[in-house]
N, C-alpha and C positions, 0 to 999 in steps of 0.2 A: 528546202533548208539550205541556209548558205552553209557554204565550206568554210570549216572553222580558221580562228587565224593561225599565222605560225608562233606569232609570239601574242601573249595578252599579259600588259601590266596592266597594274593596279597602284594610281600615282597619288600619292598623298605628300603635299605640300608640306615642307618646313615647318609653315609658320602655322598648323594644325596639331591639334594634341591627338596624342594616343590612343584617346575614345574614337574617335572617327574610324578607327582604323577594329581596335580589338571588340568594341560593343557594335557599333555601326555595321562592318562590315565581315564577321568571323562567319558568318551562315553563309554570305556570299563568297568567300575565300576557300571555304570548307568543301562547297561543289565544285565550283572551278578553278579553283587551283594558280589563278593568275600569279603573274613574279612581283609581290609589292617591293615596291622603288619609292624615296621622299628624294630622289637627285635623279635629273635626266640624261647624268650623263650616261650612264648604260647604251640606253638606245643609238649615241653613235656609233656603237660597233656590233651593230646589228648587220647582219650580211644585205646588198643588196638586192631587190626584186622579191622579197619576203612580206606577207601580209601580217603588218604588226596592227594592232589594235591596243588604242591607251584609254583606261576608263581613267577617270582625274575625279576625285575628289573636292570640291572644293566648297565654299563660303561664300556668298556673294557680292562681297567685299574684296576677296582675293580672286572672281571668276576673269573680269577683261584682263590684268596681269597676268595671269599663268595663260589661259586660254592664247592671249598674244605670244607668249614666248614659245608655247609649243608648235604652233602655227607658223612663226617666225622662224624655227628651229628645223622644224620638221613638218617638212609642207605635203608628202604625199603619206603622212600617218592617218589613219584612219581615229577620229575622237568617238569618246563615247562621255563625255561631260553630265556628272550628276551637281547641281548647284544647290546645296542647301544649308538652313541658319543655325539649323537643330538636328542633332545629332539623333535622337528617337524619330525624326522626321525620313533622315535616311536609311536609317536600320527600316524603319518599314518598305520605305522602296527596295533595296539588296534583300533582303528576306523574301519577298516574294519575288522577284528575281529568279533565285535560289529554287523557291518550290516548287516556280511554274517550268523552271529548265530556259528560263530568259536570260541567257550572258549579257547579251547587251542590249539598249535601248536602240533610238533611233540613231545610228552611224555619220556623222558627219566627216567630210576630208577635210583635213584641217589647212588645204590651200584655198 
């Protein structure tokens, strides 16, 4: 089992309404506890040499924008990127998530 991180948000975009976050994602937030954030800037003052881990929320209309700026921003963050059109589509992904004890999918660094 990997060692968990030190910090895990949970990023939900601006331009995303509130259901992503309260119907989508409340069973996943419930077990894990991550720190939701809709602004990146937090993460600048995150200490260095700490394993952060960012799961992002998004639409796939809004994925190569955000995806770029976080990568751009913060190149040795660890992503955890769910991309989807429908909101009932990701509550099903985070919900089992949630029940199998899966934080995260498959990790990419987003350098």
């Amino acid at each position: 089992m990997a060692k968990a991180p030190d910090y895990h948000f949970l990023y939900l975009p601006a331009a995303l309404s509130a259901d992503w976050l309260f119907d989508a994602a409340q069973h996943y937030w419930e077990r894990f506890r991550p720190i939701v954030i809709s602004a990146l800037d937090l993460i600048d003052h995150l200490p260095r040499g700490k394993r952060t881990v960012l799961t992002v929320l998004m639409r796939r209309d809004l994925a190569p924008t955000v995806l770029a700026e976080v990568k751009k921003r913060f190149p040795r963050l660890e992503l955890d990127p769910l991309v989807y059109d429908v909101v009932r589509d990701l509550k099903l992904t985070l919900d089992g998530r949630a029940e199998f004890g899966q934080r995260f999918g498959l990790l990419e660094e987003s350098s």
